[in-house]
C-alpha positions in Angstrom: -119.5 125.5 -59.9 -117.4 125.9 -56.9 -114.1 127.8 -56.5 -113.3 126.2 -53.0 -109.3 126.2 -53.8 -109.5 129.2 -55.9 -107.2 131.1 -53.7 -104.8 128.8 -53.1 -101.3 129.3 -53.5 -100.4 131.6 -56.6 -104.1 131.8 -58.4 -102.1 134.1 -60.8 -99.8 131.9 -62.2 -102.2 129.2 -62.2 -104.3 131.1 -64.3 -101.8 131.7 -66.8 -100.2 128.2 -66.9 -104.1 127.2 -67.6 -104.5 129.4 -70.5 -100.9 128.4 -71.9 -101.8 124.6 -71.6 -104.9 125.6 -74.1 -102.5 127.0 -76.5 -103.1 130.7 -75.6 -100.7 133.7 -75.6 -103.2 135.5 -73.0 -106.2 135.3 -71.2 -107.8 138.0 -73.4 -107.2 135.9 -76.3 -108.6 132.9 -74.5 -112.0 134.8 -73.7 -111.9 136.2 -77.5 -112.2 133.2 -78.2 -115.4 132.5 -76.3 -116.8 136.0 -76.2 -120.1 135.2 -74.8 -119.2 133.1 -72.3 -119.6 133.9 -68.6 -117.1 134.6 -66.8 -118.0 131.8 -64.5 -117.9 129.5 -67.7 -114.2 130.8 -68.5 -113.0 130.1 -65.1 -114.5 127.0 -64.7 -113.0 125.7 -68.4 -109.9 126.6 -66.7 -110.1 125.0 -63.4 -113.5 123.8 -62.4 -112.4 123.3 -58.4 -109.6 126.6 -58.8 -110.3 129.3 -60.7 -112.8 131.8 -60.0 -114.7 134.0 -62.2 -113.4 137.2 -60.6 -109.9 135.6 -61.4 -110.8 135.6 -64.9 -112.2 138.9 -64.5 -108.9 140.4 -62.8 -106.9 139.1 -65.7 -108.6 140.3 -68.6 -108.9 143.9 -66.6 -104.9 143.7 -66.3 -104.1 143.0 -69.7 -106.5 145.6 -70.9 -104.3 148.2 -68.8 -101.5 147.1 -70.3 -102.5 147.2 -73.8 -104.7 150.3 -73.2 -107.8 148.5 -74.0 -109.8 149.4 -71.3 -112.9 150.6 -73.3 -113.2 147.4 -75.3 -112.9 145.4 -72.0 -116.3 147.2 -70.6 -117.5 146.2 -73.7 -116.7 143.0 -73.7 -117.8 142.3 -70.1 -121.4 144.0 -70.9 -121.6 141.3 -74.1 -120.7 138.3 -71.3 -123.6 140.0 -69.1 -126.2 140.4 -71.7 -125.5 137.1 -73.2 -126.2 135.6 -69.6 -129.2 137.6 -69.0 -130.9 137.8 -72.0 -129.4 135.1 -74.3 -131.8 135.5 -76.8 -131.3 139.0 -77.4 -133.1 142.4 -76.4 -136.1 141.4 -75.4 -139.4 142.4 -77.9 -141.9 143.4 -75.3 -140.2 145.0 -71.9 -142.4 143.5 -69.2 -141.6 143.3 -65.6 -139.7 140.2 -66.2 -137.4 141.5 -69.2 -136.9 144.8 -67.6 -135.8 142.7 -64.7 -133.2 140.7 -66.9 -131.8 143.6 -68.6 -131.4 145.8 -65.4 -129.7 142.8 -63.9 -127.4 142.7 -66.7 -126.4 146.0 -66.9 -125.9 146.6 -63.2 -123.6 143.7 -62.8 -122.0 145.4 -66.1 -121.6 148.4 -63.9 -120.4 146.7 -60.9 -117.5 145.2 -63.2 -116.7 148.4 -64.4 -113.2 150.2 -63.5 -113.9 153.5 -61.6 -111.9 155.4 -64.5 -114.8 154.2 -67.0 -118.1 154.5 -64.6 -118.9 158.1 -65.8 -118.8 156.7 -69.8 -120.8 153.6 -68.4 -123.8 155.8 -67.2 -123.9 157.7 -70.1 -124.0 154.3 -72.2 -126.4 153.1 -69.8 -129.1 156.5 -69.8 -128.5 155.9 -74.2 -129.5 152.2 -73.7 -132.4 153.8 -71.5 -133.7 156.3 -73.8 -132.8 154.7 -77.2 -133.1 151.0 -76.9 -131.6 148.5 -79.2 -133.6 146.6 -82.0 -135.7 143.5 -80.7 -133.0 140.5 -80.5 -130.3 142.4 -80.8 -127.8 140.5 -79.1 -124.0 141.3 -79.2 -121.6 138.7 -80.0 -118.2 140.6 -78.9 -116.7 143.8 -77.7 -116.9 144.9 -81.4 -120.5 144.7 -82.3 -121.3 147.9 -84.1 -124.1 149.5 -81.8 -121.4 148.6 -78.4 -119.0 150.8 -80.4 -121.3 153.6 -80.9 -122.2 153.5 -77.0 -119.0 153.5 -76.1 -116.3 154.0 -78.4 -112.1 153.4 -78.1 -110.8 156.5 -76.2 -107.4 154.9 -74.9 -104.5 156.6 -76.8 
């Protein structure tokens, strides 16, 4: 992976021409299609040498704000980040190693969160905490059932 030319010239419309060319009306309906890709792997199935992963990121966040689909976007980014981290699913046992995985997982989650949504991400977090999910669990888009309960569609 390397985004060396990333940001050169207009990465925006670069981006969009990219996801045209692949026969999609938007980027969010390009990563719907590939909901547990990375973000990384999205990016670089656009433009291996010029398209960045927090291009990819950037895009899906600004259509969300347009169709006021913010929530399902957190969700969606934490499926991308569990599927990474733990691609087999919630682990069994929670060793040292898992724990590891999953907190990695969830904290880039948060890091990739819009600030109007932190609040809504910790208390999704402290439930994920106190209540995990079922062994191999594993989420397979923004609309798995449990994701909805943690954090459900606010945006009017």
């Amino acid at each position: 992976m390397s985004d060396g030319h990333a940001w050169d010239g207009n990465w925006r419309v670069r981006l969009y021409e990219r996801v045209r060319e692949r026969g999609y009306s938007s980027l969010t309906a390009f990563a719907e299609a590939r909901p547990t890709a990375s973000l990384v792997a999205l990016a670089d199935e656009l433009g291996e040498d010029d398209v960045a992963g927090v291009q990819v990121l950037s895009g899906l966040l600004a259509e969300a704000e347009q169709r006021k689909q913010v929530t399902r976007f957190v969700r969606d980014v934490l499926v991308r980040m569990l599927s990474q981290s733990i691609p087999n699913g919630w682990p069994t046992v929670m060793d040292d190693a898992n724990r590891f995985k999953v907190a990695k997982a969830i904290g880039r989650w948060s890091a990739y969160t819009p600030e109007t949504h932190q609040k809504r991400v910790e208390q999704a977090r402290a439930a994920l905490r106190s209540s995990p999910p079922p062994p191999g669990w594993r989420p397979l888009g923004p609309d798995d059932e449990l994701l909805r309960a943690l954090l459900p569609d606010e945006e009017v």
